[in-house]
Residue, then its C-alpha position, 0 to 999 in steps of 0.5 A: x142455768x144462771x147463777x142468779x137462780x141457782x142461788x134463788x132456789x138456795x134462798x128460796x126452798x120449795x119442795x119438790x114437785x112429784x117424780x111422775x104424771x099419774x094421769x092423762x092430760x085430757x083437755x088444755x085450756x089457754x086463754x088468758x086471765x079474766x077470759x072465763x078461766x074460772x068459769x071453765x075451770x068450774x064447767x070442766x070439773x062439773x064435765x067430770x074431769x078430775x083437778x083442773x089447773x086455774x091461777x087461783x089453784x096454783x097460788x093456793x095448793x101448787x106453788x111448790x111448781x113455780x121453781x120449775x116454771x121459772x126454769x122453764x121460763x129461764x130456759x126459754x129466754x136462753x132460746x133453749x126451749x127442750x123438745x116434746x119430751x123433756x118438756x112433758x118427762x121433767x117439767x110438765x109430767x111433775x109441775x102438773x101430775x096429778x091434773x087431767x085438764x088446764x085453765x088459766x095461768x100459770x099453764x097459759x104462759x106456757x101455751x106452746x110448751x104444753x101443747x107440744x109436750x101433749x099432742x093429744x090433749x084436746x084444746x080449749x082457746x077460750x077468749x073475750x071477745x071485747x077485748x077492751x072489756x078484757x083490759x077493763x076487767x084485768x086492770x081491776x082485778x090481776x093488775x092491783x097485785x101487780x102492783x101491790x108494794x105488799x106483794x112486792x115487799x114480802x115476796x122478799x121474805x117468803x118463799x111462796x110469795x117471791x117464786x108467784x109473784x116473781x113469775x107473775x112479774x115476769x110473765x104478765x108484766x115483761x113478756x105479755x105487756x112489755x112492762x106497760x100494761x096501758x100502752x100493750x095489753x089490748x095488742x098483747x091479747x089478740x097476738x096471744x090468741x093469734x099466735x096459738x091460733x097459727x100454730x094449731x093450724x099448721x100442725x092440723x091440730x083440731x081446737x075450739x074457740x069458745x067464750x062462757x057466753x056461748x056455753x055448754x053446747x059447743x063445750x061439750x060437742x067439741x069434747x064429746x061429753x053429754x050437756x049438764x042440764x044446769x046453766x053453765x057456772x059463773x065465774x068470780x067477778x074483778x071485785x072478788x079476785x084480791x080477796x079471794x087470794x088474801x084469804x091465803x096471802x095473809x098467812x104467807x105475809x105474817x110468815x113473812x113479817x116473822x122472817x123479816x123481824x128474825x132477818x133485821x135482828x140478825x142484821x142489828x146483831x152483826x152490825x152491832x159485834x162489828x161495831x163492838x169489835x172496832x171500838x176495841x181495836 
């Protein structure tokens, strides 16, 4: 691992994930972002699935995860991607261990990783098909934090914040979008899904394509569980994405503005004994 991160999780501390999976990975959904996640992560919990993985969850009660993702990601990036096993053992068993079903990301940024470490989990591509309607909805909603001088400031003194928006930097900006969101997203979109797509084909491996306008029926055949006789959920809308995170983010950020100070405080204490000392001299 490089050094780089070695002394990221020195300045960094998050605890650590459980040793152990205590439940089956049931069913992996790996869609995108602003592709029905949170409307299935609703459906699936209603279909009696226990925790569902979302975006929105990760941020809130699972950030402690992001350290392994990152060294996954590193990994990857190194071409050293490990096999099913080590994958499944002593990454995804800890970072998702306690979750019978996925949405969303951080899981969906790791599509092929996961599908290999679970061979038998039943998958879920769920999509827009506007893609442009996508894009619209992205560039409202996950695309602002993005670009948040907030995010971007405090991640530097907050634990939670620098690993989530450092993977999120990392993952949406550099590797899906090339870091040019208005020139890439549309083809990064349809290549994601053709991707997932080719692989599950070649290993014979059944999957649903779905989209929250198609909903229950096709859902709820595919994973052999009764139709709820409610309509399907709805998700949150672009405009309710930022402060939907803010309700958490405000603490990480006064705890952050709090390190700040104690960090420029130390800083002007040590200036001002060097100062002292070279005045003497």
């Amino acid at each position: 691992m490089s050094v780089a991160f070695t002394i990221a999780k020195w300045l960094y501390p998050l605890p650590d994930c459980p040793p152990k999976r205590s439940k089956e990975m049931k069913v992996i959904c790996l869609g995108l972002p602003r592709s029905g996640t949170e409307s299935l992560h609703k459906a699936l919990l209603r279909l009696g699935y226990n925790r569902i993985s979302h975006g929105f969850e990760w941020h809130i009660d699972n950030m402690k995860s992001s350290v392994l993702y990152w060294e996954l990601a590193t990994l990857r990036s190194q071409g050293r991607t490990p096999d099913p096993e080590t994958l499944r053992t002593k990454y995804f068993d800890r970072i998702l261990a306690d979750y019978e079903a996925t949405t969303d990301v951080p899981v969906a940024w790791f599509a092929e990783e996961v599908m290999a470490a679970y061979p038998e989990a039943q998958v879920v591509l769920n999509r827009r098909r506007d893609v442009k309607a996508w894009k619209v909805s992205f560039a409202n909603s996950v695309l602002p934090l993005m670009q948040s001088w907030q995010y971007w400031i405090w991640s530097w003194f907050n634990a939670e914040t620098y690993w989530g928006m450092g993977l999120t930097y990392w993952m949406h900006g550099q590797r899906l979008f090339g870091n040019d969101f208005e020139a890439n997203a549309e083809r990064a979109y349809v290549e994601h899904y053709e991707r997932l797509e080719g692989i599950l084909q070649r290993e014979g491996r059944p999957y649903l394509e779905w989209s929250v306008e198609e909903g229950w029926e096709p859902l709820c055949n595919f994973l052999d569980r009764p139709v709820p006789p409610e309509p399907f959920p709805n998700g949150n809308v672009a405009s309710e994405f930022g402060p939907k995170l803010m309700v958490t983010d405000k603490e990480r950020f006064r705890r952050a503005r709090s390190n700040a100070a104690m960090t420029a405080s130390a800083l002007v204490a040590v200036l001002g004994m060097a100062y002292w000392q070279r005045t003497r001299s």
